[in-house]
N, C-alpha and C positions, 0 to 999 in steps of 0.2 A: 504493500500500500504506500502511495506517494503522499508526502503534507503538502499540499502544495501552498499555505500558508506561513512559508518557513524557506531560509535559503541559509546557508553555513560555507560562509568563504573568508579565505586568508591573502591578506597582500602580501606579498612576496620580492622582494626585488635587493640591488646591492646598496650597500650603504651610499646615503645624500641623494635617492633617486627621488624622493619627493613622497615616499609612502605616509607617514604623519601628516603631514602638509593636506594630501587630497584626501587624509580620513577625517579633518578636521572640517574641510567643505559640506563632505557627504552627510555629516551630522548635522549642521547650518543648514541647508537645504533640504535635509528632511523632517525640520522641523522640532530637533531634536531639544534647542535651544530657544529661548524666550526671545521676542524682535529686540528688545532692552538687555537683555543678559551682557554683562562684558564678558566675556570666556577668551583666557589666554592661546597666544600662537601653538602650537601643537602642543594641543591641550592632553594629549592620551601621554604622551612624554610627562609623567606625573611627578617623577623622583628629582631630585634635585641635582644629580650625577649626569641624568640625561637631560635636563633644560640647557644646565652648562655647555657641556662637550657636544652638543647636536643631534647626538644619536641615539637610537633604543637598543636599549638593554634588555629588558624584560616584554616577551610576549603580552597583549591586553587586548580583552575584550570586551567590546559595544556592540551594541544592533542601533539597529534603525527600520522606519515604519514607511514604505512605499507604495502606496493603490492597494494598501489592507495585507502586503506582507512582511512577515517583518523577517529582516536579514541581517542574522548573527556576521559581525565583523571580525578577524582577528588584527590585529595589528602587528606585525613580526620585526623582530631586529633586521639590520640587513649586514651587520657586522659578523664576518666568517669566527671570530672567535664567542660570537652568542649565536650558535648554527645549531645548538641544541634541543634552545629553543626553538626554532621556526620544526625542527623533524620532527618533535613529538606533537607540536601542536597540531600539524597538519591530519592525525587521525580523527580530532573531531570537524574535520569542514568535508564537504562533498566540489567542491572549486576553489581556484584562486584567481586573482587579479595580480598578471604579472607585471611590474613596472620597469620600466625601459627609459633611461634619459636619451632624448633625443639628441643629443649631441655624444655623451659617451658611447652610449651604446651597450648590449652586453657586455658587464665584467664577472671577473671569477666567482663573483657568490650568487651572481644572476645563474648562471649555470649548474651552481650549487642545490641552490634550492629549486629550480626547476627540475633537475635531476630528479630529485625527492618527490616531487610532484605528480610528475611522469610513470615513475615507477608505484605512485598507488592509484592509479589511473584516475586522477581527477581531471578536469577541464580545465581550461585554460584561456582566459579571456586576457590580450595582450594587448595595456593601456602605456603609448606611446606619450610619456610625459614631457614636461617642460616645451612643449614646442613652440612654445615663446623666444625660447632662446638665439640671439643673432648666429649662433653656429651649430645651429639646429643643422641636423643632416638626416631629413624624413624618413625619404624613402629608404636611403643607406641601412638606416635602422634596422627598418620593417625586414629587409632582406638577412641583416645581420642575425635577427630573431629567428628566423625561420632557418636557418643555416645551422642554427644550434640543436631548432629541435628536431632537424634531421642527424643532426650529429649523437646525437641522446635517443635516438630509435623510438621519437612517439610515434604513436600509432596513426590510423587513417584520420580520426576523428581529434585529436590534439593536433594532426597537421594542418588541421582546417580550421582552428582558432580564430576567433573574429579580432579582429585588431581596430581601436577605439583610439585616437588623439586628446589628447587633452594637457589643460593646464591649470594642473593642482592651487596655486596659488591665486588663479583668478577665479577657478568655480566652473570653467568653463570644458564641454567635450564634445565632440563630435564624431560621424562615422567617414569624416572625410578630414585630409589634412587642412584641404583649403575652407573648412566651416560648414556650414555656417556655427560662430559660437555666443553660446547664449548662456546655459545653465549645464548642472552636469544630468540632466534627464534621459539623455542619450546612453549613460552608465549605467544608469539605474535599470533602462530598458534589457540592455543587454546579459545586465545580471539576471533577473527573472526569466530570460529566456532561452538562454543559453546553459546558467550552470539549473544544474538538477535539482530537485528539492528532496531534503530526504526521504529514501526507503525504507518502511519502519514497520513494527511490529506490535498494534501498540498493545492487543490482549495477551503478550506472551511473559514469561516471568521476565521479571525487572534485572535490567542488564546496562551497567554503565562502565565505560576505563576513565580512572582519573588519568588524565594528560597533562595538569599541572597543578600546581600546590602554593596557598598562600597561606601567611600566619597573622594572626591576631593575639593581642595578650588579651583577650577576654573571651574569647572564645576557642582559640589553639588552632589545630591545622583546620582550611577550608580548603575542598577540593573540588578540583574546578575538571568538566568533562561533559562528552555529549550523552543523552542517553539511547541506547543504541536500542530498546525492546521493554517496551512493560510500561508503567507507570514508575516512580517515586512520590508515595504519602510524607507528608508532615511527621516524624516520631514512629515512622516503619522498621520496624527489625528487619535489620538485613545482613550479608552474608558478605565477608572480609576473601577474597584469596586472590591467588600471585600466576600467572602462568608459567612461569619459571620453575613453581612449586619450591621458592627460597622460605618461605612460612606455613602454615597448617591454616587451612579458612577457621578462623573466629567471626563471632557473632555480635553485632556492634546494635546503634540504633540513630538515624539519619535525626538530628534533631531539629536542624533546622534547614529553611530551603529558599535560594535564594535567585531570582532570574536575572537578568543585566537587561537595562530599558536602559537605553540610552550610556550615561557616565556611571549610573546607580545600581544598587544590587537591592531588588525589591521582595522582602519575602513571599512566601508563596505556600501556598500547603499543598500543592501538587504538581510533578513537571511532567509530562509526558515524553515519549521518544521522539527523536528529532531534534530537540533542544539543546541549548546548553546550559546546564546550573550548575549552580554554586551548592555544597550541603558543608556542614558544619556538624560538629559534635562527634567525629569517626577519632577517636585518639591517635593511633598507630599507624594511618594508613600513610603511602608514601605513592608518588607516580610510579604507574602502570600498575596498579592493584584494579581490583574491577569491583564492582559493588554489584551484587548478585538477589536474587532471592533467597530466603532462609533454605528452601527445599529446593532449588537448582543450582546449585553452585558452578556454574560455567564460567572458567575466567576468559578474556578476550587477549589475545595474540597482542605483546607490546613491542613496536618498531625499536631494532635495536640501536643506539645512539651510539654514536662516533666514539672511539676510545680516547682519551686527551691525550695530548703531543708535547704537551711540555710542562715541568715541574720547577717548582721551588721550595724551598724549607724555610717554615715559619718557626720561629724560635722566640722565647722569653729574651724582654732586652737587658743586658746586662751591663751596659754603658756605666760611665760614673754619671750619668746624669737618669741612670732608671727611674722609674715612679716619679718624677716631677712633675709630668705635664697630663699624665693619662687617667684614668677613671679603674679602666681593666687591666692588672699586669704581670697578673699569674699565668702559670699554663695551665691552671682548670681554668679560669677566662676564654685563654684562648681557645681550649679544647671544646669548651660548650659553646662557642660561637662558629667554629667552623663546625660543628658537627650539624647545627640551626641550620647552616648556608647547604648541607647536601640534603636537608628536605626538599628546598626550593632548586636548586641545580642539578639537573641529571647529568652531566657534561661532568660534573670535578669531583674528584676522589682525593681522600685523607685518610693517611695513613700514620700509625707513629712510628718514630723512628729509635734506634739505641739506646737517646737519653728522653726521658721525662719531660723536658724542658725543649723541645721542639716537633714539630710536626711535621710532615710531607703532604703538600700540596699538589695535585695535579691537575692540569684544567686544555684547554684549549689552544692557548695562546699565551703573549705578552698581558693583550688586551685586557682580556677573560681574567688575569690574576689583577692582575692592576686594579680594576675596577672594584675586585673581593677587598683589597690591601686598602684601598682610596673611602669606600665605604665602614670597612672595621675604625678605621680613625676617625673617621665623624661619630661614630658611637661612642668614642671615647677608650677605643685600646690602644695600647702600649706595647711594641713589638717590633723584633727584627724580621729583614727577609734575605735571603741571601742570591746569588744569581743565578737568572733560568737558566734548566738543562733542559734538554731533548729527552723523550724517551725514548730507547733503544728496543729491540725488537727481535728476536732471533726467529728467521723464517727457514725453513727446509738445511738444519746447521750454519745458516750465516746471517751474521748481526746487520742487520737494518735500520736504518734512520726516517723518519718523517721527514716527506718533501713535498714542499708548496708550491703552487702554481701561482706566480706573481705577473702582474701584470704592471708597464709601466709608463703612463704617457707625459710625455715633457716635448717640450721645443727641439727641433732640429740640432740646433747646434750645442744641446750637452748630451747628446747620444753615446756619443765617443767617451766621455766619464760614466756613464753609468753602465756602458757595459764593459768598463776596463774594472769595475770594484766589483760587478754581480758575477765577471770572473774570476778576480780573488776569491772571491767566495764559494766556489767551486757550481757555479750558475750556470745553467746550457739554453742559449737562444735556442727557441722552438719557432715564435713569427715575431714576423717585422710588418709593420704595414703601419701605411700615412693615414693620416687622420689632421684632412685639411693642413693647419701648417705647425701639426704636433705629428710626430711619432710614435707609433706605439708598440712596447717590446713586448714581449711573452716569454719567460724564462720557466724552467724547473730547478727550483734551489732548494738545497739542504735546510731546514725549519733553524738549525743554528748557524744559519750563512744568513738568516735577517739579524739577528740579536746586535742591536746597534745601529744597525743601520739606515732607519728613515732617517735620524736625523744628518745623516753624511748626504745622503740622496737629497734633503732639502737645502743643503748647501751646496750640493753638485749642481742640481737646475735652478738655483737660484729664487728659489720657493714657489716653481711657475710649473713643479711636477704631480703627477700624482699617483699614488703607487696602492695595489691593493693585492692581497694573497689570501688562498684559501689551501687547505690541504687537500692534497692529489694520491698519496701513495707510498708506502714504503717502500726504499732502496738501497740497495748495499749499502754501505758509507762510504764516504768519498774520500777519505784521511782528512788532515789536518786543517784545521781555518783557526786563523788569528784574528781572534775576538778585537781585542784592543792592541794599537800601539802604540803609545803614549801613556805613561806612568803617570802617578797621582802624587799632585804637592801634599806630603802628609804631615798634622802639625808635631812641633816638637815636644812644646809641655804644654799644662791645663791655665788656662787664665784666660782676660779677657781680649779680645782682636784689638790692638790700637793700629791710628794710621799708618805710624813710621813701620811697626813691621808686616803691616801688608804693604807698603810701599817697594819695601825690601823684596819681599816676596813677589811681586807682582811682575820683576824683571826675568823669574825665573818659569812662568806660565799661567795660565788663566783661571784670574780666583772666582771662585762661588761664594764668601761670605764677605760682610762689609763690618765696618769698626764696631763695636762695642760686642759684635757676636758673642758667646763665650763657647769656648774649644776645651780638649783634652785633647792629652796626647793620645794620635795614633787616628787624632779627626783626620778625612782627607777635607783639606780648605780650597783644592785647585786641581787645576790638570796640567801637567806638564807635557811639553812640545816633544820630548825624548822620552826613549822605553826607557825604563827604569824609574823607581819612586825616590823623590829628593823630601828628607825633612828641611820642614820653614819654620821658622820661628816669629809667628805673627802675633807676639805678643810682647815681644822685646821695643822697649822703650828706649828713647834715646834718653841718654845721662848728661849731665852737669860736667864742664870740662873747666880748666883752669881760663879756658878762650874763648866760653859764650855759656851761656846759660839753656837749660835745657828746653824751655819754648822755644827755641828762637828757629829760625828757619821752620816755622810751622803748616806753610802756605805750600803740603805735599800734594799733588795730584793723584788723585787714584782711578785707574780705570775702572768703570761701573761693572761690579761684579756680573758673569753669567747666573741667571734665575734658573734653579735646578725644577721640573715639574719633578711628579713622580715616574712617568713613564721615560723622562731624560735619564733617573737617579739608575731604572733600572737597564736602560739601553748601554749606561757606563759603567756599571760596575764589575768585578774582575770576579774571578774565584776567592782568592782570600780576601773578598769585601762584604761588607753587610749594608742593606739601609735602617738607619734606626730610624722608626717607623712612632710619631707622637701626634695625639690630636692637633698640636701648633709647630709643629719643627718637620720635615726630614733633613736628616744627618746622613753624610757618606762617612766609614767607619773601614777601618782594618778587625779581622779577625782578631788577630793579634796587637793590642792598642801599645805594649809597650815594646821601644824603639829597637832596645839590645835582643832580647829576644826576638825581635821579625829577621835583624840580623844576622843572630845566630841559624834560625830556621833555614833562612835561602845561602847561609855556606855550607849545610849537609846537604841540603838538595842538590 
């Protein structure tokens, strides 16, 4: 049986394509908002992490009401290291709305998650955005699109996807490039008639997979999923189990129930199949468990999610400056807050390590951790991290590495730099091709031939590049790559930064802190132009002499220190480095803080 009052679809596309932007229209236009309401610019970008940096993080779901139907929205990241999100969500939609910048074009996470899309045979409605843009290239596009999804073996019926223009930010769509544009009613049309509306079952027992997971401190986990057959009552006894069979079906009881109208989650004392709700009250459950009836216990087949590719070790900070600035700074802190972050993240895995006092992190990417690390300090923890590895892999007896497909487009004349460094880095051009009067590379590199590297790349083109990678495959390993070459200014003893010795300092390479900082020894305060690390002593004062007084000559120049972000602290840091990680500070750090002993170290090495 069809709903055919019901449509369940997911935007899909690579990060900056404009997906937030045209879900914030389609809400606008459907009504979903008051004529007076002020409602901010991508408004589903709800977290503060994502308002900042532009992009989504976290999957989210809204509907909307068009000619009496209403259609479940997903909202998906389009950042390759939150691809975890967009795979698992896609088992509760029957379509997606694929997004395509009209002037970029297909990139690596477009491919990504159309992949995924393809392979659980949804539809595919292909909305050519921004084509506003003075360097719009339409039709390029359209053929770019359809190249792909011969390349990815859709079928007859995904090869014949309707393909719809429009431009997110004005509201506007059409079925033509050339217009006419008016409203996006042309979107809306083709969604009701093209994707499907769910197949469902509704007298049969009650049968739901949670797909994602959110927390509340008053009510604990709420889990979020379509429901695939049956009803769900208000305060129903239902049946807990796993397809994996990783647990025993327990018997729980759905307390509460929740639908999505719009931005809202509206209770409800009944959802039917088709839908997607929200229930509250299950204690234990985690994604891909299925919620069953008490006398059918059928669990539903859960898409299995990408393994993570790269790790870090989170450790208690042990600085002399520990516990000063933080809230959380034990490692039961830390250990009860990562363990919270794998309810909601199916992508990252924690594991402990030898000592008590650090963890092992695995997750996706740079990205992916950064954003864990960037979030835990706005709660108020206190903690080291030290620098990304790769996971390694042994396949048929030989050790393998994760390899990314990166994509690169910049200006003509710094092509010649970036693939003299993407060959350092043991990087193999796959295509070349123009794009207007950028070029655009296509590489396969080793997951730790990036670590460091955008920001060399945005200094090779001159900030006018733009670079984006998704994981492709594991492959033997390629031997060695030199992460860093240029040693770190490390300070020499603890006190506070005066000018005269970052002065001093400042002739010997590029500081990161400014006067009155306060350091200990074994801070790194800079980066030096040469391998090898030089102690500074940015704290040394000029003294009183028989032939001037110690103010005098005070009028020192200092160059304006580099601003470390956190995704900088972690592209630079070496193996024997840490970042200490505080609600108000990040600090780059040696392993090892004092001076003789680092020395003694690297003469047995």
């Amino acid at each position: 049986m069809k709903r055919t009052d019901l449509r369940n679809i997911a935007i899909v596309a690579h990060v900056d394509h404009g997906k937030t932007t045209l879900v914030d229209e389609l809400l606008r236009q459907s009504g979903t908002f008051r004529e007076n309401q002020v409602v901010a610019e991508r408004v589903m970008d709800s977290n503060d992490l994502e308002r900042e940096r532009g992009i989504t993080i976290l999957a989210k779901n809204t509907s909307i009401h068009y000619n009496g139907v209403k259609i479940n929205v997903i909202d998906t990241p389009g950042h390759a290291d939150f691809s975890g999100e967009v795979e698992r969500v896609l088992k509760m939609v029957d379509g997606v709305l694929l997004l395509v910048d009209a002037a970029e074009g297909p990139m690596p996470q477009t491919r990504f998650v159309l992949q995924k899309a393809l392979s659980m045979g949804h539809k595919v409605v292909v909305v050519v955005n921004k084509i506003d843009r003075p360097d719009a290239r339409i039709y390029e596009v359209v053929d770019e699109v359809l190249e792909l999804l011969i390349a990815l073996n859709a079928n007859d019926e995904q090869l014949d996807s309707p393909v719809i223009f429009c431009s997110g930010r004005d509201g506007t769509a059409s079925m033509a490039p050339e217009g006419p544009f008016e409203d996006l009613q042309p979107l809306f049309e083709i969604i009701l008639s093209h994707i499907d509306p769910p197949d469902i079952d509704p007298d049969g027992p009650t049968q739901m997979l949670v797909s994602s997971l959110d927390y509340n401190d008053y009510v604990g986990r709420i889990c979020i999923g379509k429901v695939e057959r049956g009803v769900i009552n208000k305060g129903q006894d239902i049946s807990i189990c796993e397809y994996h069979g990783t647990h025993t079906p327990y018997r729980s009881k759905a307390v509460n129930l929740y639908t999505i109208e719009g931005l809202e989650r509206v209770p409800v004392d009944s959802i039917s199949a088709g839908d997607i709700v929200c229930v509250s009250g299950i204690e234990n459950i985690t994604i891909g468990d299925t919620i069953c009836a008490l006398d059918k216990p059928e669990p539903i087949p859960f898409v299995k999610i990408s393994e993570p590719t790269v790790e870090m070790t989170f450790s208690v900070n042990d600085s002399p400056f520990a516990g000063k600035e933080g809230k959380y700074v034990t490692s039961r802190h830390l250990r009860e807050r990562l363990m919270k972050e794998l309810l909601k993240d199916v992508s990252l895995r924690v594991s402990e390590t030898e000592t008590t006092e650090s963890f092992r992190v695995c997750g996706r990417g740079e990205m992916h951790l950064s954003i864990l690390v960037e979030t835990m300090r706005r709660e108020g923890y206190e903690f080291a991290v030290g620098a990304p590895k790769v996971l390694y892999k042994e396949i048929e007896g030989q050790l393998c590495e994760p390899v990314e497909r990166l994509v690169c487009d910049q200006p003509q004349q710094y092509v010649g730099a970036v693939m003299e460094k993407i060959g350092a880095r043991k990087g193999d051009l796959v295509e070349m091709l123009p794009q207007g009067d950028h070029i655009r590379l296509e590489f396969l590199i080793p997951s730790r031939g990036l670590f460091g590297y955008r920001s060399d790349y945005l200094t090779d083109t001159h900030g006018e590049g733009i670079m984006s990678s998704v994981f492709d495959n594991y492959s033997p390993v390629k031997g060695e790559i030199t992460r860093r070459q240029n040693g770190a200014l490390v300070a020499f003893e603890s006190g506070d930064a005066v000018t005269y010795g970052l002065y001093n300092a400042q002739e010997r390479g590029a500081l990161f802190i400014t006067p009155g900082t306060k350091v200990y020894e074994g801070m790194i305060v800079g980066e030096s132009p040469k391998p090898g690390d030089l102690c500074v002593n940015v704290c040394k004062k000029k003294h009183i002499t028989n032939m001037r007084a110690s103010g005098s000559d005070d009028a020192l120049r200092l160059i304006p220190p580099r601003q470390m972000s956190l995704e900088a602290c972690i592209e630079f840091i070496a193996e024997d480095e840490l970042i200490e990680v505080t609600p108000k500070s990040l600090r780059l750090r040696k392993r090892i803080l004092n001076n003789e002993q680092r020395a003694k170290n690297r003469s047995k090495s």
